[in-house]
C-alpha positions in Angstrom: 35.9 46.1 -46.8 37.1 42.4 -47.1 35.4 40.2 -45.0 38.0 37.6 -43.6 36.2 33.9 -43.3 38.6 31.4 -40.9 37.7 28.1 -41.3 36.9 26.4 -38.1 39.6 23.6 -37.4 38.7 20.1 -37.2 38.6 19.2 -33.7 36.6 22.5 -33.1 33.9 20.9 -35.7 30.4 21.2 -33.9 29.7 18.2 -32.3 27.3 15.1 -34.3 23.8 15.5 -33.7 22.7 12.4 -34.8 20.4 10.5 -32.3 22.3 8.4 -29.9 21.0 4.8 -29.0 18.8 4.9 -26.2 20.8 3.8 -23.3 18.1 3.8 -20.8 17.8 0.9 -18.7 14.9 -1.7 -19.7 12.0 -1.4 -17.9 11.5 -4.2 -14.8 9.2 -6.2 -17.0 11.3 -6.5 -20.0 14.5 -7.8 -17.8 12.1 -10.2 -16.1 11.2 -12.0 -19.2 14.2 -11.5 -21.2 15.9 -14.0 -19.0 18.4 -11.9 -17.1 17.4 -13.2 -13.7 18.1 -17.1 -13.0 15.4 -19.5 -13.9 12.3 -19.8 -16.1 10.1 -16.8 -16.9 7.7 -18.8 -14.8 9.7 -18.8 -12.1 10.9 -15.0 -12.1 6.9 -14.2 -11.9 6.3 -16.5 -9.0 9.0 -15.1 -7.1 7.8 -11.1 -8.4 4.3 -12.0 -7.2 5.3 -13.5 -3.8 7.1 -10.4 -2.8 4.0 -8.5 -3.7 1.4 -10.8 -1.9 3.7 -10.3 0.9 3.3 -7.0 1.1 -0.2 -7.2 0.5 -2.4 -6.2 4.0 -5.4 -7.5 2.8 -3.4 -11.1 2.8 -1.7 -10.8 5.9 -5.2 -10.0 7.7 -7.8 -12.2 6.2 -5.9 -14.9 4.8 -3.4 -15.5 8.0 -5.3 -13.4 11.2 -8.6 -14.2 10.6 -9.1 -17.6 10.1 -7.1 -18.1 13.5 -8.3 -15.4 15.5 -11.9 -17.0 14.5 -11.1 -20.4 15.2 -10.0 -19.6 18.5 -13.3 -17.9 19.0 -15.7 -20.6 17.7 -13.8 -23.6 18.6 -13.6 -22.4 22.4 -17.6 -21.5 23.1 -18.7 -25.4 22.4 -16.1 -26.8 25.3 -14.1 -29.5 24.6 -16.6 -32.4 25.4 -18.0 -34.5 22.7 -21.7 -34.0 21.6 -23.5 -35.6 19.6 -24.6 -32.2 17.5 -20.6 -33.1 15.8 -20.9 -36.8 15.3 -19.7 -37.4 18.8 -16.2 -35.7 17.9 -14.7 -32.9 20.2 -16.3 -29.6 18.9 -12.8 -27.9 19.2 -11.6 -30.7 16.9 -14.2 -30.4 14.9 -13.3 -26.7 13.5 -10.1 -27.0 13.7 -10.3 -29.6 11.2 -12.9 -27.3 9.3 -10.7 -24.2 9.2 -8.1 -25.3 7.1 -10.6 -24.9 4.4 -11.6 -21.5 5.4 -8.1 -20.8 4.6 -9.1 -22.2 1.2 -12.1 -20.0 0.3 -10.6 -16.8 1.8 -7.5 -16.9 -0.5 -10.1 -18.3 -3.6 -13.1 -16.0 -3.2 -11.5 -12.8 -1.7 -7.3 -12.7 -1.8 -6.9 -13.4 -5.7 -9.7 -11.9 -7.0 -8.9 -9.0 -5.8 -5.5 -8.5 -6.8 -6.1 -9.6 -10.3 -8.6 -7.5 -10.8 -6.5 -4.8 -9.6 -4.4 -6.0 -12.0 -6.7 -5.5 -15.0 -7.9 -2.6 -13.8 -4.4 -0.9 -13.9 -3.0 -2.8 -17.4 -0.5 -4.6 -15.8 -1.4 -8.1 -17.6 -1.2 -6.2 -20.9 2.4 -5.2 -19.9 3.0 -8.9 -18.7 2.3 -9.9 -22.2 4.2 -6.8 -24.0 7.1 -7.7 -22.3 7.1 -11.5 -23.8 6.4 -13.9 -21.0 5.0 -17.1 -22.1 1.3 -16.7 -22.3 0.8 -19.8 -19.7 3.0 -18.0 -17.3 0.5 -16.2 -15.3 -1.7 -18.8 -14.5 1.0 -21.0 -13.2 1.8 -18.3 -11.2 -1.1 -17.5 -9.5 -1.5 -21.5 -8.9 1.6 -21.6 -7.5 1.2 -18.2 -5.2 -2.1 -19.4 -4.2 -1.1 -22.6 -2.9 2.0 -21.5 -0.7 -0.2 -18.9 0.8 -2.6 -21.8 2.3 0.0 -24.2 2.4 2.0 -21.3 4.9 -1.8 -20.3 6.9 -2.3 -23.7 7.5 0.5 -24.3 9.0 0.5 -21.4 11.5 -3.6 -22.2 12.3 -2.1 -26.1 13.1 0.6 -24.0 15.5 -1.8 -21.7 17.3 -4.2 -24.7 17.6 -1.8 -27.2 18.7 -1.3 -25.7 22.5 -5.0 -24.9 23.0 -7.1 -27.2 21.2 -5.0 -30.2 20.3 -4.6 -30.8 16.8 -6.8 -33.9 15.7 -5.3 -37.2 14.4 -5.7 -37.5 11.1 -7.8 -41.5 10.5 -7.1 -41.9 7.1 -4.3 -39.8 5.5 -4.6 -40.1 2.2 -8.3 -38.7 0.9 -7.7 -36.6 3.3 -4.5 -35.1 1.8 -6.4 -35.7 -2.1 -9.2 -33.6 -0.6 -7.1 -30.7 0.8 -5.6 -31.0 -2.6 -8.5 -30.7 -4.8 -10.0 -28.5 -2.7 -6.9 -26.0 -3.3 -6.7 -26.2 -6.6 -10.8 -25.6 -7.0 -10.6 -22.2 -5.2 -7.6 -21.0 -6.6 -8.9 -21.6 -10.3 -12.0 -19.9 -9.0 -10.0 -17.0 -7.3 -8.7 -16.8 -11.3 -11.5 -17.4 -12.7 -13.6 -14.3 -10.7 -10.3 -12.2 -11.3 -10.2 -12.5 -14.7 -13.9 -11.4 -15.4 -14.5 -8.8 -12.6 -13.0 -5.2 -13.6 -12.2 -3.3 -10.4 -10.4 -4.2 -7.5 -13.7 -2.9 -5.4 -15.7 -5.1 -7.2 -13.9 -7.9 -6.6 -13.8 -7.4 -3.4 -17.4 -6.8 -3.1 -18.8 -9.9 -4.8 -15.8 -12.1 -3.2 -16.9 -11.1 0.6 -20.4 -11.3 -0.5 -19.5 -15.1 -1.3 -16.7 -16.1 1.0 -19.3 -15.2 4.3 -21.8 -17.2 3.6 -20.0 -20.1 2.5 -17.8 -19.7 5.7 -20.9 -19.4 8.0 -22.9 -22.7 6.2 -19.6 -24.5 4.6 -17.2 -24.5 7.1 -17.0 -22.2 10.2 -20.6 -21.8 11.4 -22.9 -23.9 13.2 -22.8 -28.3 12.6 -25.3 -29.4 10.1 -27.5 -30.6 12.5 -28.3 -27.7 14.0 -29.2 -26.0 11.1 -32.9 -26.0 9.7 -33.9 -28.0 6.4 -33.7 -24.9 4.2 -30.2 -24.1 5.4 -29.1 -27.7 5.4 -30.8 -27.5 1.7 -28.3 -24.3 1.0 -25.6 -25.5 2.3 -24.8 -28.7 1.0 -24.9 -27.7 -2.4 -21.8 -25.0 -1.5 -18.5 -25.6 -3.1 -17.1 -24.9 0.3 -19.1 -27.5 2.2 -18.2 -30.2 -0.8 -14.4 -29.3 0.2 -14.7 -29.1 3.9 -16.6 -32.4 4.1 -13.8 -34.3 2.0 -11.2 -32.9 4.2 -12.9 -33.6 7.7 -14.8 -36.6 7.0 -11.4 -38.4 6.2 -9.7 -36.7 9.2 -11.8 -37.3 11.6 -13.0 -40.6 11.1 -16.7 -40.1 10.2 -17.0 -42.7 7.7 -16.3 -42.8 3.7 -16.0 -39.3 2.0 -15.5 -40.9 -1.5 -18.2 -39.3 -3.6 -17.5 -35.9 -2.4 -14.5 -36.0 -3.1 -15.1 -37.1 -6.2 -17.5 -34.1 -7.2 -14.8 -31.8 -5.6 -12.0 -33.3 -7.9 -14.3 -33.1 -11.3 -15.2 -29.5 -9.9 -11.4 -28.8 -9.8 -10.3 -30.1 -13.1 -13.8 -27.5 -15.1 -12.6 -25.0 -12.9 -8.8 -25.0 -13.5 -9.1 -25.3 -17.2 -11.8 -22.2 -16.9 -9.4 -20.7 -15.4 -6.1 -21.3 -17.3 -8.2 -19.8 -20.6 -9.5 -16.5 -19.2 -6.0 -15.5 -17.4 -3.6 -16.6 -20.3 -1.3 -13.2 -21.9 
């Protein structure tokens, strides 16, 4: 028997099986920091972490509802009369001008710890530095995030205010605005800062309520110092948050010279930011 071999023509040769190149699309992260969006890599992360915040409930509750919702509260049970347990001043005035900086420590002590931590916890800043972003990047973000988010919560507290309470005139502008300033950038470095060494996203939240309440209650949105007893007087004046809300209202209000508080607030700013800009660089 002959055994009959046809040769296979050429365009019926079996197809190559060499390994294509991988054609998948780049994963979010990589397009982000190779530059395909407009902008610096900086400026792509601001905008990623903004729509995230945005979508964040634990922002949109504490951060915008309940530093209004509260001031409504406590600013409405003292009247409206002037006593002399707030330096003469209108009480309503008086925590209206205190509650911006409530805004301050809930987004330092409670909104960005948590979500870097969560971060960690899940390896997303490893990714953000395997997918090439500057290593500075990060921490300009989250300065940046954090103070549009109280820039944005002030604001609507000022709006809610304006038709019940009145908002206060503001007596002398500028330490005022340098201690709103200072007092931003301190709690958002120490938002990082808490972020960056906690490693859960329920720790974080933990230890940041654990601080944000009792600097709210002796720092900002509690009872006047004068009503307070020695101890908590003692306590409380030694509180970031009471440094920061007695630069902003002093000034505002017109309570006399808030220039060495502002002062510790400022050097307080500048240790923790550059804490901060170490422990969350890529």
């Amino acid at each position: 028997m002959t055994t009959i071999t046809r040769e296979r023509p050429e365009h019926q040769s079996r197809p190559d099986r060499r390994r294509r190149p991988d054609r998948r699309r780049p994963d979010r992260l990589d397009r982000l920091a190779a530059g395909r969006a407009p902008g610096s890599a900086a400026g792509r992360l601001i905008r990623a972490e903004a729509r995230l915040m945005l979508r964040d409930p634990l922002t949109l509750t504490f951060v915008f509802a309940f530093p209004v919702v509260t001031m409504l509260i406590i600013g409405g049970s003292f009247g409206t009369t002037p006593e002399p347990a707030f330096d003469g001043i209108n009480p309503a005035h008086w925590y209206v001008a205190s509650y911006l900086t409530v805004i301050i420590g809930a987004v330092g002590l409670v909104m960005l710890p948590v979500h870097l931590a969560s971060y960690r916890e899940r390896g997303v800043l490893r990714r953000f530095a395997a997918a090439g972003f500057p290593r500075w990047s990060f921490a300009i973000a989250q300065l940046v995030i954090g103070l549009t988010v109280i820039a944005a919560s002030a604001a609507l507290l000022l709006a809610v205010a304006a038709p019940v309470y009145g908002v206060p005139p503001v007596t002398h502008w500028g330490p005022m605005l340098a201690g709103l300033a200072a007092g931003s950038v301190l709690f958002v470095s120490l938002g990082v800062l808490l972020g960056s060494l906690l490693p859960s996203a329920r720790s974080a939240q933990a230890t940041g309520l654990l601080l944000f309440f009792p600097s709210f209650l002796l720092g900002a949105g509690g009872p006047p110092p004068h009503v307070m007893g020695t101890a908590l007087q003692h306590v409380a004046s030694v509180l970031p948050l009471t440094l920061v809300t007695n630069s902003v209202r002093v000034p505002w209000l017109g309570l006399g010279s808030a220039a060495g508080t502002l002062a510790e607030v400022i050097v307080l700013a500048v240790a923790a930011c550059a804490l901060a800009a170490r422990r969350a660089a890529l």
